[in-house]
C-alpha positions in Angstrom: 0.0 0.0 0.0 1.1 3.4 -1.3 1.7 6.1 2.5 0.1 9.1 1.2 -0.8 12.0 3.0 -1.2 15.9 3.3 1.7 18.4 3.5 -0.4 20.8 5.4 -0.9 17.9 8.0 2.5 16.7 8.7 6.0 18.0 7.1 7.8 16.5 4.2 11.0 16.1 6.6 8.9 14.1 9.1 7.7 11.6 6.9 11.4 10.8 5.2 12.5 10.1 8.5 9.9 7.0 8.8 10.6 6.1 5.6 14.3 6.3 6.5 14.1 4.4 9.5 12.0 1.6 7.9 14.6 1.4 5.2 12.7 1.5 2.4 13.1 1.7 -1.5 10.7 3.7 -3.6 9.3 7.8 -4.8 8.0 10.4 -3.0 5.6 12.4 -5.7 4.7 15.6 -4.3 2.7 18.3 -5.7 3.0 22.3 -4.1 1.2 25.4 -4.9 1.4 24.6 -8.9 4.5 22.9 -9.2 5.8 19.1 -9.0 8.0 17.1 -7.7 9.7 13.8 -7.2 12.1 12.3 -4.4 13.8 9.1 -4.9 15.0 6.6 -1.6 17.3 3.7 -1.9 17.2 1.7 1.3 15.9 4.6 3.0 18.3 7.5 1.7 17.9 9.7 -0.5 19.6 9.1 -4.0 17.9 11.3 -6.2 15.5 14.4 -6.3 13.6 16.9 -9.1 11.4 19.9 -8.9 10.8 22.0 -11.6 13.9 23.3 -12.8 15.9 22.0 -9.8 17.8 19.1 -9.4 19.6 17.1 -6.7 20.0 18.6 -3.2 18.9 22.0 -4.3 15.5 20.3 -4.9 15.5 18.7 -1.6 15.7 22.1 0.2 12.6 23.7 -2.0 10.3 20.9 -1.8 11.3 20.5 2.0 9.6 24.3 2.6 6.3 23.1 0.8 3.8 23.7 3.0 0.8 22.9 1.2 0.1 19.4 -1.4 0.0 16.7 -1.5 2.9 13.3 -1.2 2.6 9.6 -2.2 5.1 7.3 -1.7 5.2 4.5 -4.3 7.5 1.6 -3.1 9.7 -0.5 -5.1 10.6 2.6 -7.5 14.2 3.7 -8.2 16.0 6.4 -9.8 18.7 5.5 -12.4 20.3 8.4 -11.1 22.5 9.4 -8.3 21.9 13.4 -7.9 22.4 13.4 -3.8 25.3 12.7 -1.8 24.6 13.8 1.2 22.9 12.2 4.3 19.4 12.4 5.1 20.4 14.1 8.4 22.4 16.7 6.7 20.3 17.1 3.9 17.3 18.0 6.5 19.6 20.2 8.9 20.7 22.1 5.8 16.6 22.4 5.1 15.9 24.0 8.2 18.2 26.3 8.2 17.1 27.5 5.1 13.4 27.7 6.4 14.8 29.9 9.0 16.7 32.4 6.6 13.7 32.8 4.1 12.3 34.2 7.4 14.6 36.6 7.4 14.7 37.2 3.6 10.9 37.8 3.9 11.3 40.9 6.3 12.9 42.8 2.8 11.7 40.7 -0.2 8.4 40.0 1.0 6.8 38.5 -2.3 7.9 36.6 -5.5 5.5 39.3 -7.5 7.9 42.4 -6.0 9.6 44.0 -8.7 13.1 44.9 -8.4 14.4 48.1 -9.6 17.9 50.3 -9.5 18.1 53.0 -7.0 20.5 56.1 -8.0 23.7 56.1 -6.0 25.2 59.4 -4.6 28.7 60.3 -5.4 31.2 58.8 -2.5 29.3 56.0 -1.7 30.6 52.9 -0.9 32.1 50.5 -3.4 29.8 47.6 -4.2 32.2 44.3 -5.6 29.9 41.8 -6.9 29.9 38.0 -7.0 29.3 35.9 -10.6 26.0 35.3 -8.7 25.3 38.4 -8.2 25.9 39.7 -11.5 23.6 36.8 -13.1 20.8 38.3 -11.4 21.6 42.1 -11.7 22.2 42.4 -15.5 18.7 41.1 -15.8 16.9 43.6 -13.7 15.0 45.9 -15.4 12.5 47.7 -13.5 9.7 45.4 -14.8 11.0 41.8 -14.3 9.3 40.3 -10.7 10.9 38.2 -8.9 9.6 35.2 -9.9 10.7 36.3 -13.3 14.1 36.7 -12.1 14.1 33.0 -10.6 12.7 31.8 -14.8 14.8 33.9 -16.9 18.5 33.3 -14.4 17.8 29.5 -13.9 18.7 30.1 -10.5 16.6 28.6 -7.5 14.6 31.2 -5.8 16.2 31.2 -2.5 19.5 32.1 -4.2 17.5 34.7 -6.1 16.1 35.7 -2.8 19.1 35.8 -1.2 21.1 38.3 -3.6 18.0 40.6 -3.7 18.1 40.4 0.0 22.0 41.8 0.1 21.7 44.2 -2.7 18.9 45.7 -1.1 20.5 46.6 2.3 22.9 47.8 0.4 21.3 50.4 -0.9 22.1 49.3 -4.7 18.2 48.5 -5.4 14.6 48.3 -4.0 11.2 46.5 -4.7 7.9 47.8 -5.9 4.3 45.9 -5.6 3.3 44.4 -8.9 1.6 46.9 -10.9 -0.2 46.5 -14.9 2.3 46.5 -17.4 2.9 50.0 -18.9 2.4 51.0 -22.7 5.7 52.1 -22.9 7.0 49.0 -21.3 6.3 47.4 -24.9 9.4 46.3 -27.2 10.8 49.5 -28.8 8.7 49.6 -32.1 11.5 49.1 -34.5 14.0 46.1 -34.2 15.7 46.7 -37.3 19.5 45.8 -38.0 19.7 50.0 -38.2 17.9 50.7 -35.0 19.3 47.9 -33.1 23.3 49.3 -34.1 22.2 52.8 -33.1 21.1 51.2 -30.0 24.3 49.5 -29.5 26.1 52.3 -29.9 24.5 54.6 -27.3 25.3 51.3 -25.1 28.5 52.4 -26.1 28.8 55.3 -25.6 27.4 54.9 -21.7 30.1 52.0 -21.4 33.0 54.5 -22.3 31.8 56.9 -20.1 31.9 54.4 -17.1 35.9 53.3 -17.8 36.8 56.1 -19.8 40.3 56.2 -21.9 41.8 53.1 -20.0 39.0 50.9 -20.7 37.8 51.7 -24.0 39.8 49.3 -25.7 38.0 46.4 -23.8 34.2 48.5 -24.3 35.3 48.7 -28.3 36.2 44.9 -28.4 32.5 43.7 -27.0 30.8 46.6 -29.3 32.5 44.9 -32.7 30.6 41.5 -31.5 27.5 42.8 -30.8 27.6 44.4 -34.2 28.9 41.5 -35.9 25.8 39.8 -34.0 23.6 41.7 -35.3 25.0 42.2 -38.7 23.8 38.3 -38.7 20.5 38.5 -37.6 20.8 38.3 -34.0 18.5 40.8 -32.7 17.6 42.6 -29.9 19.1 39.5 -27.8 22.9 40.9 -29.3 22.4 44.1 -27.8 21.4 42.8 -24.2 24.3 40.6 -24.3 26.3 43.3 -25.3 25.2 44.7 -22.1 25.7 42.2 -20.1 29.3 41.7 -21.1 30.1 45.2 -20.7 28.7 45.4 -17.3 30.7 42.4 -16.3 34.1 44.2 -17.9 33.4 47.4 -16.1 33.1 46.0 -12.7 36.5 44.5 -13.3 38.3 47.6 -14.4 36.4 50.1 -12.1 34.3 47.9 -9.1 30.6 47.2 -9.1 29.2 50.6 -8.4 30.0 51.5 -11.5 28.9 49.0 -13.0 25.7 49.2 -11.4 25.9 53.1 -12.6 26.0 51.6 -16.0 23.3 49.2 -16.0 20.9 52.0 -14.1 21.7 54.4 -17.4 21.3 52.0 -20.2 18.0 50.6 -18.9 15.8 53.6 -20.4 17.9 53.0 -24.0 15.3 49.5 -23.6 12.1 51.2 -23.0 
């Protein structure tokens, strides 16, 4: 006989420890607040795990915080994988404390549907050096993107996504707005031609040089002959935002992250 139960009735942490203790083989099949998920046991350890777009351990820890759902556990069932590594006991400690942080995340990134958006810096203000991480998740911000968004378009699970927005935040580099109806002029600029796009990339360009100025230009003209190259071949409006995102990764390593951040907060408007 299949166990199956509520998530709302007793947590998914507490029923893998029976099903550890017993030893057993088999699935978990879970399904959250519309999403799906599937945790495999081998002699009562954990061997495998998926959730959406999340894989091994990392889908542990979000399925672990599912509050709502529903679980089955099918016996006899294994995974032809081996995504986990770690033990049961770890793997539950590590979900916890997890839990306990999104507390804290939630007191400055209260919902998925916030948007995040650039705040301006004042002169003198404290360098901000940013991690790869980081810098995954603030070359896509955009002043329209949610949060949610954010966790789609980066790949990234939404704790981590949480978790940066959280830092840059108290620091001062961004802030988050309630969800509001999609502006007209939040719409693709009307014209995507090969023209309009290089004049676009060239005011991009132009905003780069002014970040790094003489020293860096050599590095700002190098990404600028790709993107036009890019385009040139078809590539569209997709050559100039990773035109963008390249410079703003070169400019935080020739002059630090505010800057960088400077640079991302001027050539948003150039997209609207």
């Amino acid at each position: 006989m299949a166990l199956q139960g509520s998530l709302a009735d007793i947590a998914l942490p507490d029923v893998i420890q029976l099903v550890s203790v017993s030893g057993k083989t088999g699935v978990f099949t879970l399904s959250g607040d519309g999403a799906d998920g599937k945790i495999f046991i081998k002699d009562g350890q954990i061997t495998d795990a998926v959730a959406g777009k999340l894989g091994g351990e990392y889908a542990v820890y979000e399925m672990a915080g599912w509050h709502k759902g529903q679980f089955i556990f099918t016996a006899g069932i294994e995974s032809e994988r081996v995504t986990v590594n770690k033990s049961n006991t770890s793997l539950m400690m590590e979900a916890a404390r997890r839990l306990d942080e999104w507390r804290v995340l939630q007191r400055k990134v209260p919902s998925m549907d916030a948007v995040p958006y650039f705040l301006p810096r004042e002169p003198g203000q404290d360098q901000i050096t940013l991690s790869p991480q980081e810098w995954a998740i603030v070359t896509k911000i955009d002043g329209r993107l949610s949060i949610a968004k954010l966790e789609e378009t980066t790949g990234l699970p939404a704790f981590d996504v949480c978790k940066v927005l959280f830092g840059l935040v108290t620091s001062g580099l961004i802030a988050l707005r309630s969800p509001v109806e999609e502006p007209a002029a939040a719409a693709p600029p009307p014209s995507s031609s090969p023209r309009s796009l290089l004049a676009l990339a060239e005011n991009v360009r132009k905003l780069a040089d002014e970040s790094v100025g003489l020293s860096g230009s050599i590095a700002v003209e190098k990404q600028y002959r790709i993107a036009r190259a890019e385009i040139e071949a078809g590539g569209g409006i997709n050559s100039v935002q990773s035109l963008v995102d390249r410079l703003a990764r070169a400019i935080s390593l020739l002059e630090g992250g505010d800057k960088a951040g400077e640079f991302l907060r001027k050539v948003t408007p150039l997209f609207s």
